[in-house]
N, C-alpha and C positions, 0 to 999 in steps of 0.2 A: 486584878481589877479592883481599884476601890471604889465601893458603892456610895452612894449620900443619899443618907436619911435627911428631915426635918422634923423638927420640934415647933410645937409653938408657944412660946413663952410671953407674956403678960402681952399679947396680940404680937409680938414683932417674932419672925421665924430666925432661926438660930439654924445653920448648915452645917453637920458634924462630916467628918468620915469617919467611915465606921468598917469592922469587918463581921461578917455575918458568922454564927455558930460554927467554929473550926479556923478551916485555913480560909485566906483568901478567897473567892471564888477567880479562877481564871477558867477562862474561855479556849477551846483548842478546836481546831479546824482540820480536818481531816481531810486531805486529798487525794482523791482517786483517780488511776488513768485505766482508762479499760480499753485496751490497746493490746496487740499480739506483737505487733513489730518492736518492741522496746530489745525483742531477744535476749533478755537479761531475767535474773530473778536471786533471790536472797536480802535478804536486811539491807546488808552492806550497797546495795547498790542503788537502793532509793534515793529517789531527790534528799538532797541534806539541808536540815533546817539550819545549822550553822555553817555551809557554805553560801545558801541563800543570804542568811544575816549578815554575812561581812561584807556583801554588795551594797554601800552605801549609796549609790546614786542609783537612776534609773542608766545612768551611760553605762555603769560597771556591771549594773546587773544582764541587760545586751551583752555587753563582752561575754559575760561568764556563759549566757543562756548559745552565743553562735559558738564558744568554745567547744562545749556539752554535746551541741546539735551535731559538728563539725568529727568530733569522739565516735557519735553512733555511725556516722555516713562513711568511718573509716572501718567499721565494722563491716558494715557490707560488701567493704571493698577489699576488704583481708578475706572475705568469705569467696571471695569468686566474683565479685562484682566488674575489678578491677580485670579482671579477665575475660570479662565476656560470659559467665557461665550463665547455663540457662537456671530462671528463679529458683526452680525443686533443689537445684544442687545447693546452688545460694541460703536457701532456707534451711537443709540440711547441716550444712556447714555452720550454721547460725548455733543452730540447736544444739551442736557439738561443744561450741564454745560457750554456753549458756553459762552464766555467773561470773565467768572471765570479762564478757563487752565491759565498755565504760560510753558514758555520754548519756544524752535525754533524747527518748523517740518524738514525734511532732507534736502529742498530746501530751505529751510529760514538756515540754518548751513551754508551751498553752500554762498548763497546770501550773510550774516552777514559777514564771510572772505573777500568776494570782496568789500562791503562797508567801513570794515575795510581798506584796502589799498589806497580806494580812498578816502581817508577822510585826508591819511598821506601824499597826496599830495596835500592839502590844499584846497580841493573843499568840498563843501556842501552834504549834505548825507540826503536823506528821503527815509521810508520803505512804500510801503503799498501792501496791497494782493490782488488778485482778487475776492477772495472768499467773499470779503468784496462787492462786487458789483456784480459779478456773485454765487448766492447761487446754491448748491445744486441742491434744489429746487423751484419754485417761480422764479417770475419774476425778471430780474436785476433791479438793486437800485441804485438811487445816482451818475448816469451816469456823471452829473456833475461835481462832484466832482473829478472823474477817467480824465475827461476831464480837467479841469485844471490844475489838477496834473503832466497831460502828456504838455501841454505847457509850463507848467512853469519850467519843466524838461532842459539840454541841454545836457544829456546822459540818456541814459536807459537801464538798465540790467532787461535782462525776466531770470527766476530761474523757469524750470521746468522738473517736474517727467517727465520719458519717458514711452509710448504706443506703442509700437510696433514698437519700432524705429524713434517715432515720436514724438511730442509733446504734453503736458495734455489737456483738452476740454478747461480749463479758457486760457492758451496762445492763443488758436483758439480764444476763444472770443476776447480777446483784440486783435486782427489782424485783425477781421469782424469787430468791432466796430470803429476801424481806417476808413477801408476801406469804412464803409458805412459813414462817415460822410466826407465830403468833405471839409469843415471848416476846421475840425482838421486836414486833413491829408496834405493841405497847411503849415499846423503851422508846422507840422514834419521837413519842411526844415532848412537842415543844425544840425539834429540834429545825434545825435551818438549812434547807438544798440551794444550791444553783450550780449552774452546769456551764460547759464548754463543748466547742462541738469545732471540730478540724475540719475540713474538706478541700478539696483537691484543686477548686473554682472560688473564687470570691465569691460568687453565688451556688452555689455546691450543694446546698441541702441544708446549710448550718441554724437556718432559724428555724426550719421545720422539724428537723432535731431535737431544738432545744425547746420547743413549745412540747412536744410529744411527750420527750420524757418528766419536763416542767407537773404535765398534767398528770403523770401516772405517782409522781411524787409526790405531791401533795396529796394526792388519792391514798397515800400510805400515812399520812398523818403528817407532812413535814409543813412547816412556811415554807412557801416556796418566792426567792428573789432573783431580779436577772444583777444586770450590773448598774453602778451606783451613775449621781447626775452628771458627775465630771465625764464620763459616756456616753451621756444622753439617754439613760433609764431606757436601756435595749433589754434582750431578753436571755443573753447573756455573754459567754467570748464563741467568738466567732474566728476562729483562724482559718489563714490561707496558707495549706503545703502543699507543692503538687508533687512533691517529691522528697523521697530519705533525705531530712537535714535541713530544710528548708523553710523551716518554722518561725525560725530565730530570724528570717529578713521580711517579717512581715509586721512592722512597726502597728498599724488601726485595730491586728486580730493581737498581737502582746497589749495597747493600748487595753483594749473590750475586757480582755482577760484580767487586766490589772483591775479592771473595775467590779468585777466578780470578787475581786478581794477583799477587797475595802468596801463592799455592799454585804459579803456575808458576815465579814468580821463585825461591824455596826450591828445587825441586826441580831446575830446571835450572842454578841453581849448584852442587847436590849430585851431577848427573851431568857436569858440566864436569869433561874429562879436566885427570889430573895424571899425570905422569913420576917423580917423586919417593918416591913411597910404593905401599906394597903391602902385602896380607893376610900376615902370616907365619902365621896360624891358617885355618883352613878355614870359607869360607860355611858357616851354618845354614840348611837348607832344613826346613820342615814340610811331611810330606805328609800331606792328612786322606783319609781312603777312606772317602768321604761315602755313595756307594751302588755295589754290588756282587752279581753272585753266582758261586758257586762259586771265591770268592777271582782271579777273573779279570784282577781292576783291581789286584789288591794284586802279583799274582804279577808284573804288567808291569811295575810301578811298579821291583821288587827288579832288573828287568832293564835297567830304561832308565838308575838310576843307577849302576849297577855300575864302568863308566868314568869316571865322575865320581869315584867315593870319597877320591883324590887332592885333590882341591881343594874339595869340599863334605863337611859334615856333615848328613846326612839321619837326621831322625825320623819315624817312620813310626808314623801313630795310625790304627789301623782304629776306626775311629768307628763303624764298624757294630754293634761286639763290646761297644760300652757300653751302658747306661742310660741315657737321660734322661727326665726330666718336664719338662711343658712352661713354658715361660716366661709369667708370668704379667702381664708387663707393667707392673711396680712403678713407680710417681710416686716413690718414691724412690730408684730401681735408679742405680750400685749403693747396697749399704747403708748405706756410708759413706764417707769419705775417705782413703785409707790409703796406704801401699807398694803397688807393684803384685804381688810377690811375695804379697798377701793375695787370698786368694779372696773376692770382694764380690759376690757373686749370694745373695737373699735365701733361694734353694731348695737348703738341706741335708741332703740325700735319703742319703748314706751309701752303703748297697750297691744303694738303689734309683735313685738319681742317679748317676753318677760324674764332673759337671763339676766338683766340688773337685779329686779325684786327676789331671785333664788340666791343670790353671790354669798348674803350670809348665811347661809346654810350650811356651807361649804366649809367655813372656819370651827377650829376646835374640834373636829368631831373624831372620834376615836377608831370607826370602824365604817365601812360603806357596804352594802347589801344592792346591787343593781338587782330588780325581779321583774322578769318577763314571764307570761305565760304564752305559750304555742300549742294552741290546738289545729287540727285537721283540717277543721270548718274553719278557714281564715274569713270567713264572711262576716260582717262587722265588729273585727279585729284593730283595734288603734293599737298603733305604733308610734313613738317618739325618737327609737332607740336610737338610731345613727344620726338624725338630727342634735340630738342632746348630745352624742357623745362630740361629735365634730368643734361643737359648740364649749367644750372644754379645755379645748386645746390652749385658750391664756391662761389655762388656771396653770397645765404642764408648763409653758414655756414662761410664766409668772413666779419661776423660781420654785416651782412643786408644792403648790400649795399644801398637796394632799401626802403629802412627802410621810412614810411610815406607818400610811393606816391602814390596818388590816382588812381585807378586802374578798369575799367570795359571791357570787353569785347565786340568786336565789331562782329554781327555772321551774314551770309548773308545765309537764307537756305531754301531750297524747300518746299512748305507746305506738311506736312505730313515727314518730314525729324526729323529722332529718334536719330541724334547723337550726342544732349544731351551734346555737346562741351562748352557752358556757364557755365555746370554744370563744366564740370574740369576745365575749365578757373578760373575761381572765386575762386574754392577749392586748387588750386596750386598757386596760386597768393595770397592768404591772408599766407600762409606759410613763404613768402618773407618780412611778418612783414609791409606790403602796407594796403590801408585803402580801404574799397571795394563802390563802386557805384553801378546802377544799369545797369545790360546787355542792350547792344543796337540791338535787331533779329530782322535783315530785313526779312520778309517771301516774297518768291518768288513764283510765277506762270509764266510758261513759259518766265524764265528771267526779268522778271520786280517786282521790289520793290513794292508790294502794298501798303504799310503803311510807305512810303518813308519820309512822313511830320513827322510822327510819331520819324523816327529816327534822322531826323535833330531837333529836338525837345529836345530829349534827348541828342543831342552830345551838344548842347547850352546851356543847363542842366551842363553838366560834362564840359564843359569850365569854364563856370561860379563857379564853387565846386573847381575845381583844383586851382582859383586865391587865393577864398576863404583860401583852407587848404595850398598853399604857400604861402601866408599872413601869417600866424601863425607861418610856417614851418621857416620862412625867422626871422620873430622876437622873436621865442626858440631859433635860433642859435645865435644872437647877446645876448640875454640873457644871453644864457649859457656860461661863461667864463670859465670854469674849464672842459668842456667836460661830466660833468653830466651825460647827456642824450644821450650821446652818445650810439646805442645801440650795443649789446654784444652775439655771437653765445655758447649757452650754450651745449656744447657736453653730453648732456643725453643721458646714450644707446650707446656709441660708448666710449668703453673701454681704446682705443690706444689715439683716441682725447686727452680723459679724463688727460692722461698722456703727452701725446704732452704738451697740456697747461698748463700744469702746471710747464713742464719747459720751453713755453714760458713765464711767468709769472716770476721766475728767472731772466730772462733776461732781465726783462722790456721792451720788446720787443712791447707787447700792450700796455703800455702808449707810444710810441712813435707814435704808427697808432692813438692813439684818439686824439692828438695835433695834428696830423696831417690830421685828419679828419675836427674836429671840426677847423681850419683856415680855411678848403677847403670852409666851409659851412661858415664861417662867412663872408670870402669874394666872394661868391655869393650873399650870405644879402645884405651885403652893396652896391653891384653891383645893384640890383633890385629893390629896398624899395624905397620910396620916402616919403617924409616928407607932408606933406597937412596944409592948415595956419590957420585951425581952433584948430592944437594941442594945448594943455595946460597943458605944464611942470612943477611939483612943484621940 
């Protein structure tokens, strides 16, 4: 990957490439399938990053992936399958031949798609499985190796079967085995999860899967993203197998998964440290003060950033103090295609709305903090949350506005308090195409923060993450000359969109907002980046 610095020379900016102390930096993506049915194990028989690479189309990469699938399904049929045998014999027989199978089990199909796309934007690609360190049976193996693998990682895609809504026993293990070592879960920083989730049903348990484990990983320090906008900013791949081999004919969960690829690959080059450049301007942070009472959320809020003012700028909206009417769900939201600096929400309510007068708020900002408090006594408790959120839905299908910013939740709530608000915090917000941190829940007893060090810990955490991924964010913009990366509201499932755009598309109407986006964003770059004297330009 080459990085771009800037210079500023007699006021006009100079855009070198440059390479940072040593080699290159490149990016590598590590993917995990944590799956029992693969039936196979040893090096050799991992997904291969240079069979993947010679797939030059999406058509060939299908081919190769029903080929793969077609491999495993003959395994089981060599096993007894083709004979009627009952599973134990079948599974037996499996296990005999173990390192001989060939082919991809349905979560390695899943996985082999996302690797595929991440590999086409230029980062590094390794497979390996759980099952190869968590058996069956017996004791885990080779812990090491699982451990170096995962450091030397700067993305990580987990691929697994679903359990009842939940995830396979090997993703558990590699979540305990994080968690118990503390070593590695230091090393985790800065590093980038998203996940994939099999099941049996189209509806099967795959997004409650992937929210679960979404939340216990970022819980270990990672950003956590689902899949990118050409998907529709979901929460990640979703496949449909209902049976050995059947992965590979499910074009929407290969679609889902291809987008896991090309969303982790984006963003863990975007938090791939650099030595050379730095903020000379201060993080934007938003903080919305979604529900409250007695100003209790807003007054912590003024207190937790106070030390920060140095190196962030916080705006602070009590969401509470406005109007809103409710979102009506418009086939053509927003109402047109424009500058993001326009307010594009059909509902222009005045002094009875006040989402026009908030819209710039919304631009530029680096990181977003939604904070709710929930106590016990809901008794003159104001809420805005679900209004507000519904209410942002043009900013999502507005081409993402918030597209990259890092985003956690701030929760202040009563011990023993069940509402579970981080969960929709996080879940509504990766939707926004935002990259996720970890919740910051203050627990209360009689008014007082108990584990108050705890949370100022973690906002110094997410200061520190938000310079990091606007660092990246600030030099992809000056990179991208052409608007590339600009990202894009894909109307799936909404009929009338489908046709709106596409005679916006006619009109040229979206190239005009993505020049005009990507200038917004370059001259923010250049506004912020500072050059450092140890760069070294070729």
């Amino acid at each position: 990957m080459t990085l771009i610095k800037i210079k500023n020379l007699n006021q006009k900016f100079v855009i070198y490439d440059i390479h940072c102390k040593g080699d290159i930096l490149k990016v590598k993506i590590l993917g995990i399938t944590a799956s029992l049915r693969n039936a196979r194990c040893g090096k050799e028989n991992r997904i291969s990053a240079n069979e993947l690479k010679s797939c030059r189309t999406e058509a060939e990469l299908k081919k190769y992936l029903h080929k793969q699938a077609n491999l495993h399904l003959q395994n089981f049929i060599n096993s007894g399958r083709g004979l009627q045998l009952p599973f134990n014999q079948i599974y037996k027989n499996l296990k005999k031949s173990s390192g001989k199978s060939k082919g991809f089990s349905n979560t390695e199909v899943a996985l082999a798609s996302a690797l595929w796309t991440a590999a086409g934007t230029g980062v590094e690609i390794e497979h390996l499985s759980l099952s190869e360190h968590f058996p069956a049976s017996g004791k885990p193996k080779n812990l090491e190796k699982l451990k170096s693998a995962l450091i030397l990682a700067d993305g990580i895609i987990v691929s697994t079967p679903v359990y009842f809504g939940d995830r396979g026993s090997l993703a558990q293990e590699l979540i305990d085995f994080i968690r118990n070592d503390k070593d590695l879960q230091l090393q985790m920083d800065h590093k980038v999860y998203a996940g994939i989730a099999v099941g049996a049903k189209r509806n099967g348990g795959q997004e409650t899967t992937l929210i679960y484990q979404l939340l216990d990983m970022i819980d270990l320090g990672f950003f956590g993203v689902g899949n990118d906008s050409d998907t529709t900013a979901q929460y990640g791949g979703t496949g449909h197998a209902g049976d050995v081999g059947t992965m590979s004919g499910d074009d929407y969960g290969l679609w889902t998964s291809m987008g896991v690829g090309r969303r982790i690959a984006h963003v863990s080059t975007l938090v791939k440290k650099t030595e050379n450049v730095k903020l000379k301007d201060k993080a934007n942070i938003l903080f919305l003060i979604l529900q409250d009472k007695d100003d209790k959320a807003l007054k912590y809020v003024n207190e937790l950033i106070e030390p920060f003012k140095n190196i962030i700028k916080p705006t602070i909206l009590d969401i509470n103090q406005q109007n809103f009417k409710r979102c009506i769900a418009c086939d053509v939201c927003p109402t047109h295609i424009g500058p993001d600096e326009d307010y594009r929400c059909i509902i222009k309510g005045g002094a009875t709305d006040n989402m026009a007068s908030l819209h710039k708020h919304f631009l530029n900002q680096d990181a977003i903090v939604p904070v709710v408090y929930c106590p016990d006594d809901k008794e003159g408790l104001v809420s805005n949350y679900q209004l507000f959120i519904e209410r942002t839905r043009y900013l999502r299908r507005g081409d993402y506005i918030l597209s990259d910013c890092l985003a956690a939740p701030l929760v202040l709530q009563d011990i023993g308090s069940m509402d579970n608000m981080h969960i929709r915090i996080l879940t509504s917000l990766i939707r926004h195409h935002t990259v996720l941190l970890k919740p910051m829940i203050g627990s209360l007893y009689k008014e007082e923060i108990l584990n108050n060090e705890q949370i100022k810990s973690k906002f110094k955490n997410f200061v520190n993450k938000t310079i990091a991924l606007t660092l990246g964010r600030h030099i992809a913009a000056l990179k991208d000359k052409e608007g590339a990366g600009i990202t894009r509201y894909n109307p799936v499932g909404y009929i009338i969109s489908v046709e709106k755009d596409k005679e916006d598309e006619k009109l040229c109407l979206r190239n005009k907002m993505v020049k005009q986006r990507q200038n917004r964003l370059n001259a923010v770059a250049r506004k912020k980046l500072l050059l450092t004297d140890n760069t070294k330009t070729k």
